[in-house]
C-alpha positions as CSV (number, residue, x, y, z in Angstrom):
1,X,-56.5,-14.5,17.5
2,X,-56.4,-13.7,14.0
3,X,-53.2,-13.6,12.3
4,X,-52.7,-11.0,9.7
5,X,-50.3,-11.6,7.0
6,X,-47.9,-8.9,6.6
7,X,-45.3,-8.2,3.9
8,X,-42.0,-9.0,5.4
9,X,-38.7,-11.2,4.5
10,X,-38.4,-13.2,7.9
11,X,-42.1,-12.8,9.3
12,X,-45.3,-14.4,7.4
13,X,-48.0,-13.1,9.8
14,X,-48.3,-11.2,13.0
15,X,-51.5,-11.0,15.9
16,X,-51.8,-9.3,18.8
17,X,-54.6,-9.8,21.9
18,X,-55.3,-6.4,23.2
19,X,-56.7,-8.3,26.1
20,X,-54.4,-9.7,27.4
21,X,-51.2,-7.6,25.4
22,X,-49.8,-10.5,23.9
23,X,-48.6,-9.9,20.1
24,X,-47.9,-13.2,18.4
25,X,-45.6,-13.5,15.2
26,X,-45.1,-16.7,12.9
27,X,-41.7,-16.7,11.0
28,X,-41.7,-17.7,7.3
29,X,-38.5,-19.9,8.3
30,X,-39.4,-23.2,9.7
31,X,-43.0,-21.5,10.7
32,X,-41.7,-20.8,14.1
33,X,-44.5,-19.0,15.9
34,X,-43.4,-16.6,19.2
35,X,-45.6,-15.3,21.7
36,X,-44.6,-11.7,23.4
37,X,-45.9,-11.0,26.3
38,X,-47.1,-7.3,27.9
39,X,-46.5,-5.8,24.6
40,X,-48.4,-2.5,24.6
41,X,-51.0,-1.3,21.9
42,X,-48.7,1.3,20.4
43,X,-45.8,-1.5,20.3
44,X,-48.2,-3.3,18.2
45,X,-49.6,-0.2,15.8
46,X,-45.8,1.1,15.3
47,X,-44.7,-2.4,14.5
48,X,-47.5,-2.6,11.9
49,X,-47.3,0.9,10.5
50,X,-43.2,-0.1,9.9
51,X,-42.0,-0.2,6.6
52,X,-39.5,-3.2,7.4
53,X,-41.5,-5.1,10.5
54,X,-38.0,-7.3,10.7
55,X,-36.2,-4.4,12.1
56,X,-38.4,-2.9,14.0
57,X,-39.4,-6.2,15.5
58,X,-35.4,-6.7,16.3
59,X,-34.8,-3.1,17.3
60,X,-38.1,-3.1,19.7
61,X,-39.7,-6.2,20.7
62,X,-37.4,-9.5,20.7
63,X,-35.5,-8.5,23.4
64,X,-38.0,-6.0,25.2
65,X,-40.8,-8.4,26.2
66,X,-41.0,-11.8,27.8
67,X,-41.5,-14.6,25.0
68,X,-42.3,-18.1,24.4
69,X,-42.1,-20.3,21.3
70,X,-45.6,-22.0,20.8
71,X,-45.1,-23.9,17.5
């Protein structure tokens, strides 16, 4: 999956498998990277068109879809 680096204070890049509707996003602290899982299309575009991805990221998708730290 390519990871696209995005311009954010808490989150260096963000990915996202339309496949299988899993969005990925690798924090800038410690380079934690979190899988989210069933995470429709538009979740993805809206969380990309955001000005701040942080809080729309907090607001719609941390506690929303399953997850699982990977690195």
């Amino acid at each position: 999956m390519e990871m696209v680096p995005v311009n954010s204070s808490n989150i260096e890049a963000i990915g996202y498998d339309s496949d299988s509707a899993t969005l990925t996003i690798q924090f800038k602290k410690g380079g934690s990277i979190y899988e989210y899982y069933d995470v429709p299309q538009y979740e993805y575009d809206s969380l990309m068109a955001a000005d701040s991805k942080g809080s729309y990221a907090n607001t719609n998708i941390y506690k929303n879809y399953r997850q699982q730290k990977i690195s």
